[in-house]
Every structure is written in structure tokens, then in C-alpha cells.
C-alpha positions as CSV (number, residue, x, y, z in Angstrom):
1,X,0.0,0.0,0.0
2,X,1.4,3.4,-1.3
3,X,1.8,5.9,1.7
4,X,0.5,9.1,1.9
5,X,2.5,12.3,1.4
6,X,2.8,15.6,4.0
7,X,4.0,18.8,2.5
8,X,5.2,21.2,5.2
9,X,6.2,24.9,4.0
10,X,8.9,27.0,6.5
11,X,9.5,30.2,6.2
12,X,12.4,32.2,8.0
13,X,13.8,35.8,8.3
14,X,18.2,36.2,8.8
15,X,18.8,32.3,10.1
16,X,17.5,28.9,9.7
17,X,18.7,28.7,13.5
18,X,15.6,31.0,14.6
19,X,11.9,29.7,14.7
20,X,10.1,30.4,11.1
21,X,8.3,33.1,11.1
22,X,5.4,31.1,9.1
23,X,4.7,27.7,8.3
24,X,1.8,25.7,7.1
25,X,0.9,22.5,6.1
26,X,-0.8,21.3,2.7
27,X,-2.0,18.0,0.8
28,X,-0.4,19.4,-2.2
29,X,3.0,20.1,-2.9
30,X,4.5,23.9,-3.2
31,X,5.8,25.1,-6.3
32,X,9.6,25.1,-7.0
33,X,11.4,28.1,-5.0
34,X,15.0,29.2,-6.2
35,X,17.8,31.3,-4.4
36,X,17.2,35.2,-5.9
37,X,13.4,34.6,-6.2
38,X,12.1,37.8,-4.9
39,X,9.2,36.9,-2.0
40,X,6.4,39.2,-1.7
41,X,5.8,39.0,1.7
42,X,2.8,41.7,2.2
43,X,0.1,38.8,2.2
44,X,1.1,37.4,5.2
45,X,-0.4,40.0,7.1
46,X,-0.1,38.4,10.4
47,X,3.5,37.3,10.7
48,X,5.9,39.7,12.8
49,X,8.1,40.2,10.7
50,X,11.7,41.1,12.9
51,X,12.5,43.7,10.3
52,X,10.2,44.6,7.2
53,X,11.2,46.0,4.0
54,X,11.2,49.7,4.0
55,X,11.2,51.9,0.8
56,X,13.5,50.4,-1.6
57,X,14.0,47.1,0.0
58,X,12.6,43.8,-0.8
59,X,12.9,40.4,0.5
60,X,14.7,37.9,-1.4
61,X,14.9,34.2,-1.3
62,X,18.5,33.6,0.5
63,X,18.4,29.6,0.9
64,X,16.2,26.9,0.5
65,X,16.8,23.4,2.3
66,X,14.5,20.4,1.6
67,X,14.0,17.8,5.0
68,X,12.1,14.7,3.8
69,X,11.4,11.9,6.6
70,X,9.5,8.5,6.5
71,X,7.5,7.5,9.5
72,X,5.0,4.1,9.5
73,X,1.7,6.4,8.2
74,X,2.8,8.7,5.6
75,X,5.9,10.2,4.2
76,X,6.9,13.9,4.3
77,X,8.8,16.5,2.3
78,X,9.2,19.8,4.3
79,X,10.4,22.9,2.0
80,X,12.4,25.4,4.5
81,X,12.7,28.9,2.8
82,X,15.2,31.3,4.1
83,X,14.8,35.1,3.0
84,X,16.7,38.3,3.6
85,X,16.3,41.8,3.1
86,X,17.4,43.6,-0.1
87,X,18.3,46.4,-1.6
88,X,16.1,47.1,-4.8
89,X,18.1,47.5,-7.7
């Protein structure tokens, strides 16, 4: 019998080291995310961000790591997304 998949999405502001900012879980998985893919970040209204963009800043994708894990029920693939602060340019 074919197990079941999880798809976890992480993201996180400056370090992989601090709790993400915003995560969720879905049935589905998340479309492909790339190092220098800009992140528009104003419909996540209710994260605290630690430092929002100001005028002329942006955030950009810094990192991306990938954590898959098999467990008796299901399998799962979480997508951690680091971004950073920019300069726009």
C-alpha cells in the first residue's frame, strides 16, 4: 500500500537557527522556489516580521533546504525557505 504524502512549507527571516516566522501544512505540494526569487511577503499579514522592508528594499529568497522523513503512516517533504532583506536594484 502506497503511503501518503505531507507537505510542510517553513519560512524564516536572517537564520534557519531561529523559529520560522510562518509555516503551514498542505495535501499538495508547493511550487519550486529558487535562491534570488524575490518573496512578496505583504500577504502574510499576520506574521511579525523582525524587520520589514522599508522603501526600496525587498525580500529575497536567500536559501532553500528540503527535510524529507518516513514514518510508519505517511511520508513527508518539508520545504524550508530562508529570506533576507534587499536592496532594490
Amino acid at each position: 500500500m502506497a503511503k501518503s504524502i505531507e507537505f510542510h512549507f517553513e519560512l524564516y527571516e536572517n537564520s534557519f537557527v531561529n523559529d520560522p516566522v510562518w509555516s503551514v501544512q498542505a495535501s499538495s505540494a508547493f511550487p519550486a522556489v529558487s535562491i534570488g526569487d524575490r518573496f512578496e511577503h505583504r500577504a502574510l499579514s499576520n506574521v511579525a516580521w523582525s524587520s520589514p522592508p522599508s522603501k526600496g528594499q525587498e525580500f529575497r529568497v536567500k536559501d532553500v533546504d528540503h527535510i524529507f522523513w518516513e514514518v510508519d503512516t505517511h511520508i513527508g517533504h518539508k520545504l524550508m525557505v530562508l529570506i533576507d532583506l534587499t536592496e532594490l536594484g
